[in-house]
C-alpha positions in Angstrom: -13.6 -9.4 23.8 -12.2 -6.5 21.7 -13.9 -3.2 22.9 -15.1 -1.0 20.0 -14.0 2.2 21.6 -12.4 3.8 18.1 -16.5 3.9 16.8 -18.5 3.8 19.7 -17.0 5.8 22.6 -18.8 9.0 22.1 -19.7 13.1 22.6 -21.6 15.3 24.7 -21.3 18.5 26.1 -23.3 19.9 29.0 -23.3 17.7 31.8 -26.0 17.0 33.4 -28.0 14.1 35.4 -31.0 15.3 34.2 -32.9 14.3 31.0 -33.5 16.9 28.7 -36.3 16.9 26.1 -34.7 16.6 22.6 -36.0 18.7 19.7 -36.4 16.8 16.8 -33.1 17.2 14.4 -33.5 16.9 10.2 -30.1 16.3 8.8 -28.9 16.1 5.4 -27.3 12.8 4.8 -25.6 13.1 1.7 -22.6 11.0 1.3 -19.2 12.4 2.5 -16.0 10.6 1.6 -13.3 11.3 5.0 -9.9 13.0 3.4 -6.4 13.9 4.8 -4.8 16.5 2.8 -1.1 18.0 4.3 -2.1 17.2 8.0 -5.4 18.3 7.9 -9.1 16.6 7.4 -11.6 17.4 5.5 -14.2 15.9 2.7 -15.1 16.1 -0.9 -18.4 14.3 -2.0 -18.9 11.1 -4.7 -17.5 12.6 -7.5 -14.2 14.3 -5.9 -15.2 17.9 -5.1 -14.2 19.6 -2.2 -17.4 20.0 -0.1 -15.7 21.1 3.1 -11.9 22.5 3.0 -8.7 20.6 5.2 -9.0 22.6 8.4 -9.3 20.0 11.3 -6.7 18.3 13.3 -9.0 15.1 13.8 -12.4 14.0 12.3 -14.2 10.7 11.9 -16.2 9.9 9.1 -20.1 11.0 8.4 -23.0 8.6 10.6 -26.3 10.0 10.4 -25.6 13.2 8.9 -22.9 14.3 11.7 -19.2 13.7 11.8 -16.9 14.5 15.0 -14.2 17.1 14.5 -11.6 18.2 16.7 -11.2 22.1 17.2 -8.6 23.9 19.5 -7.8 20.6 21.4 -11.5 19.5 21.6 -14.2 17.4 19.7 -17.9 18.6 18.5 -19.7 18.0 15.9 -20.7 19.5 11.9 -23.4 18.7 9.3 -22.1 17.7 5.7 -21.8 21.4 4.2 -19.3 21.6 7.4 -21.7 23.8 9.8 -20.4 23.2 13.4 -24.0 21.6 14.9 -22.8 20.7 18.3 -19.7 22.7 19.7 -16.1 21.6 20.7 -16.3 20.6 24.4 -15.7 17.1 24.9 -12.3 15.3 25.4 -13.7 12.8 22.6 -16.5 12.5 21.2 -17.6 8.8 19.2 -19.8 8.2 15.3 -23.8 8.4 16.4 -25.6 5.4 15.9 -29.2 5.1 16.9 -29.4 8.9 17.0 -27.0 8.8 19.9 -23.2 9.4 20.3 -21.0 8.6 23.4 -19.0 11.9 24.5 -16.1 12.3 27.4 -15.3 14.6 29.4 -12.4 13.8 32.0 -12.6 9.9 32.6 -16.4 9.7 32.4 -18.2 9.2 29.1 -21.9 10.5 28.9 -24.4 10.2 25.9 -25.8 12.9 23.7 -28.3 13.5 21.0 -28.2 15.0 17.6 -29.0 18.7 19.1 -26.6 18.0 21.5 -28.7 17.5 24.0 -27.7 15.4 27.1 -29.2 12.1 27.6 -27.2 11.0 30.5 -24.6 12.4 32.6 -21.0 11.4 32.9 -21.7 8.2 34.7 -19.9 5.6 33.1 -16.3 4.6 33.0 -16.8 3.3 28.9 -19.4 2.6 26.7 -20.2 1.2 23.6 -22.4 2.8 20.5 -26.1 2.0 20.4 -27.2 -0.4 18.2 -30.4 -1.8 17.8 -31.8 0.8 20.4 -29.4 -0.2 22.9 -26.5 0.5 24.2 -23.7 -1.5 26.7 -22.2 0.6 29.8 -19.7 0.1 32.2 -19.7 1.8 35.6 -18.0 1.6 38.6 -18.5 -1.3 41.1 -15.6 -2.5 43.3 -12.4 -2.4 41.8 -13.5 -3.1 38.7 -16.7 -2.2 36.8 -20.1 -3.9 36.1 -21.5 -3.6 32.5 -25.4 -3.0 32.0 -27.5 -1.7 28.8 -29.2 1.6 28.3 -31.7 2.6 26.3 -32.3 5.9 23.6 -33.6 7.9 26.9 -30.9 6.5 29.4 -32.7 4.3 31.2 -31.2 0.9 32.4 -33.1 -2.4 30.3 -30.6 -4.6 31.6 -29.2 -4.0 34.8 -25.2 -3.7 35.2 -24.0 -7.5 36.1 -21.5 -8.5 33.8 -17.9 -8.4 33.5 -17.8 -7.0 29.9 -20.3 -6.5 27.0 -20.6 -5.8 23.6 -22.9 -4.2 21.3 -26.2 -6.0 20.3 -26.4 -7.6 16.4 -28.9 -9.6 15.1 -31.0 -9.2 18.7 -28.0 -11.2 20.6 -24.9 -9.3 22.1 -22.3 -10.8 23.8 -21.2 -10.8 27.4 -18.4 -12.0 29.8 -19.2 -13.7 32.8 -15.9 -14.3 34.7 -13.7 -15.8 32.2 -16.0 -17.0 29.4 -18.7 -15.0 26.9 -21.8 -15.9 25.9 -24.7 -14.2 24.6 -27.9 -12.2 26.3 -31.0 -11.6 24.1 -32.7 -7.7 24.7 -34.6 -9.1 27.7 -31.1 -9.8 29.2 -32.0 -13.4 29.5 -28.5 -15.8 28.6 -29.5 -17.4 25.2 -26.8 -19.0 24.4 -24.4 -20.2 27.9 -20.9 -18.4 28.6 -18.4 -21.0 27.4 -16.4 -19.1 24.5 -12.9 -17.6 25.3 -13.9 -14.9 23.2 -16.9 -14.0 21.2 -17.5 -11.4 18.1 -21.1 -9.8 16.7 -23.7 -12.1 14.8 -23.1 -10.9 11.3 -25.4 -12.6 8.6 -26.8 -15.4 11.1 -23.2 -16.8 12.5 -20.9 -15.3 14.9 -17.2 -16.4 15.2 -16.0 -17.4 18.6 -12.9 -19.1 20.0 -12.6 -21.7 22.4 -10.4 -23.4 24.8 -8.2 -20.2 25.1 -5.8 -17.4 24.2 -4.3 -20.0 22.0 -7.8 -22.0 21.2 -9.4 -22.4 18.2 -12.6 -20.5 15.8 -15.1 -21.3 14.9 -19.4 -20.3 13.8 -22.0 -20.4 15.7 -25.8 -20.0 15.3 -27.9 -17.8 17.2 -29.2 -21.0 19.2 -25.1 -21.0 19.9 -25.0 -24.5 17.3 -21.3 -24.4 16.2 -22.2 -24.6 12.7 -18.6 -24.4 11.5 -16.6 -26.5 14.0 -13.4 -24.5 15.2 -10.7 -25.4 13.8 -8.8 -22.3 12.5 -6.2 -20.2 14.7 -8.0 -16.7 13.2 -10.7 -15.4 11.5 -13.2 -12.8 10.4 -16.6 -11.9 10.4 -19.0 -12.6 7.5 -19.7 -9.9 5.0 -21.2 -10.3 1.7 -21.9 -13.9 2.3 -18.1 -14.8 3.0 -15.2 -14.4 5.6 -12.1 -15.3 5.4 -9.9 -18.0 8.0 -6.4 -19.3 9.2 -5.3 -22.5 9.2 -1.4 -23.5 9.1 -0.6 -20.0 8.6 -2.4 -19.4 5.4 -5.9 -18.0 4.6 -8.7 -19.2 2.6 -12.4 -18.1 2.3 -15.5 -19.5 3.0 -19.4 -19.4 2.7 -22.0 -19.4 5.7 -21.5 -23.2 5.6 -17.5 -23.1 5.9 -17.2 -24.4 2.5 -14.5 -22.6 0.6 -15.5 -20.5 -2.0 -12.4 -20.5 -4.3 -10.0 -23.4 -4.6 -6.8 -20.9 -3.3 -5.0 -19.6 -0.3 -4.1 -16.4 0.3 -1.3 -14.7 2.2 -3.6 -12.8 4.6 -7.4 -12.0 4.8 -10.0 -9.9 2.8 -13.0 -8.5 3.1 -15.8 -8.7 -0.2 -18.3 -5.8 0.0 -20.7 -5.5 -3.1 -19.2 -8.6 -4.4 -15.8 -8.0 -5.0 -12.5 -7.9 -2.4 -9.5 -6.0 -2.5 -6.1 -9.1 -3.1 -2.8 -7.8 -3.2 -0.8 -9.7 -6.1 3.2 -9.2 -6.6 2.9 -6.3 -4.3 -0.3 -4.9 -6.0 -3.4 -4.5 -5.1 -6.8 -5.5 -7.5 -10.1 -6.6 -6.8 -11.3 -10.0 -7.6 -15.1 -11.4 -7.6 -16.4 -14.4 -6.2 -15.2 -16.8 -8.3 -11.8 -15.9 -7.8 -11.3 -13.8 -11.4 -9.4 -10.4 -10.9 -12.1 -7.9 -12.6 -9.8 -4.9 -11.8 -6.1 -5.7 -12.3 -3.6 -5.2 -9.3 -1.9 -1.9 -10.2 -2.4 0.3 -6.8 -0.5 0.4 -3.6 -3.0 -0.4 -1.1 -7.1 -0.5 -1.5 -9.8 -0.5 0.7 -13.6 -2.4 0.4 -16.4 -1.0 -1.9 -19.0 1.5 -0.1 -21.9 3.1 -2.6 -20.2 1.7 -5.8 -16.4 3.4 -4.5 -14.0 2.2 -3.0 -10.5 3.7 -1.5 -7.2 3.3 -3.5 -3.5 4.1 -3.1 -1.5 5.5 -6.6 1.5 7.2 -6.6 1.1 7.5 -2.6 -1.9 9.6 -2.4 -5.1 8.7 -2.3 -7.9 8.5 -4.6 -11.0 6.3 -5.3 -12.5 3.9 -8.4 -15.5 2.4 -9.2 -16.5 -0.9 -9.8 -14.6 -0.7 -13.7 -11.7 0.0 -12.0 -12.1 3.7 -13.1 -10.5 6.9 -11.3 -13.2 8.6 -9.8 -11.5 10.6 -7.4 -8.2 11.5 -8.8 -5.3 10.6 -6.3 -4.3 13.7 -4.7 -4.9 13.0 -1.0 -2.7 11.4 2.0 -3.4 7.6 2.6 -4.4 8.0 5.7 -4.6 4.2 7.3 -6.4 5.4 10.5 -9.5 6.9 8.4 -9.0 4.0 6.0 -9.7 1.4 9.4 -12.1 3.3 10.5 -14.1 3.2 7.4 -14.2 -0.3 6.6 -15.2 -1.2 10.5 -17.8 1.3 10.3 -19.3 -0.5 7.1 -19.0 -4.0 8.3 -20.1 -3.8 11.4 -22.7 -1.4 12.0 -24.3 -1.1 8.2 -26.2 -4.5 7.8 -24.7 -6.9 5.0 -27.0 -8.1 2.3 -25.7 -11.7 1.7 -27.0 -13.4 -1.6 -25.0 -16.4 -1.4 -26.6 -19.5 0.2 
């Protein structure tokens, strides 16, 4: 199982192993596009305006109103008109989800709220983000380390028991008992028997998971762990916007939610469709197609990311800029294509911003 650390390790300050009461916290959660201009980060809003100058070494995108920054060799947190909220004190400091953000200091991780209050001390070795009001922890046990789930407040739901977890989707996350994952409903009770190699997130009803091995085979399953596409591809991805995309003799083709291909074509590597249209890379340019396979926006950049709010991420010229859904410049190309930020954004929106699928 692939640990999530880049969104859901995480950032608090004060340590402390006692609860504090958290004031209640009203952000502004206007959208705020992540850019990298000469070295430095900063962001400009929808329509390309500088809302908050280049000035930080590090910084993740905007979740719930706060984005982590790194300042003089540490990470804290600002609102979207760039106020520093929570000071720079933590080694690293992850997105908030659920109101909640996983911070380190050292080689613990703690968790913190929006006022940067603590909610736990540093007792855990790594974490995961909260999702669906929970969130998985590691501590020490042994040699090794036992993984449990937390609640908003800290306190333990789940017990710490098994050899790896992941964040809950769909009200099932996966786990790893010894050698194989399965899949524990909020209760902790094992829904669906350890028996995959490995085992992603529920995404639109299905999860992909691989069995018999490193060098096994993926494949769907339900949430009652029914392999509803047999496995029988050597990669895949999750579902998002009704399709994902899968390997089979070294070529990749999508399908729908009943592994029936969508378009009548392979492609050279994988793509993700967000608000119906994916980014394809044709004679070394990159367009965006729709569901039927048409190219509504003609290959002409350098690289392109997925569509988020009616935008998405282009390369022209080598900088950075952003279209809409006509394929015109909305954000003229003047910053650094920054592939770390550009990652970092598209996990963010396909794995912890629910996907509306329309197609059957």
């Amino acid at each position: 199982m692939k640990r999530l650390l880049i969104l859901t390790l995480l950032a608090l300050a004060l340590c402390t192993a006692c609860h504090k009461e958290e004031k209640p916290v009203k952000l502004d959660s206007s959208f705020r596009f992540l850019v990298n201009f000469n070295g430095k980060y900063g962001y400009c809003d929808q329509g390309g305006t500088t809302v908050i100058p280049p000035q930080f070494d590090s910084a993740s995108l905007f979740s719930e109103g706060l984005a982590t920054v790194r300042i003089k060799g540490k990470d804290g947190y600002i609102d979207v008109n760039g106020k520093v909220v929570i000071p720079p004190s933590f080694d690293f400091g992850s997105l908030f989800l659920n109101g909640r953000a996983a911070v380190k200091k050292g080689d613990r991780y703690a968790y913190i709220g929006q006022s940067g209050t603590p909610v736990t001390g540093f007792d855990y070795i790594s974490t995961f983000g909260f999702s669906e009001g929970l969130a998985a922890v590691v501590i020490p046990k042994g040699n090794a380390g036992k993984a449990g789930f937390i609640d908003v407040n800290g306190t333990y739901v789940i017990k710490p028991q098994f050899d790896d977890a992941s964040h809950f989707s769909e009200g099932l996350a996966a786990v790893k008992v010894g050698r194989q994952h399965g899949y524990i409903d909020k209760t902790g009770k094992m829904v669906i028997q350890p028996q995959f190699y490995e085992a992603a997130m529920f995404r639109e009803g299905l999860a992909m998971v691989k069995i018999n091995g490193k060098f096994g085979m993926v494949g769907f399953v339900d949430n009652t762990g029914n392999m509803i596409i047999p496995a029988q591809y050597t990669e895949g991805t999750n579902f998002n916007d009704g399709v994902a995309a899968v390997k089979t003799k070294g070529t990749w083709q999508l399908i729908d939610r009943t592994g029936k291909p969508t378009i009548n074509k392979e492609f050279p590597s994988p793509t993700i469709y967000s608000e119906g249209l994916a980014p394809l890379m044709v004679d070394k340019k990159v367009g965006y197609m729709d569901k039927t396979g048409k190219m509504v926006i003609k290959p002409q950049f350098e690289s392109g990311s997925i569509f988020v709010n009616g935008l998405a991420p282009v390369m022209l010229g080598g900088k950075l800029g952003c279209i809409d859904k006509n394929g015109k410049m909305v954000i003229e190309p003047r910053f650094e294509w920054d592939q770390r930020a550009i990652d970092q954004y598209t996990h963010y929106y396909t794995h912890f911003v629910p996907s509306v699928a329309k197609d059957k």
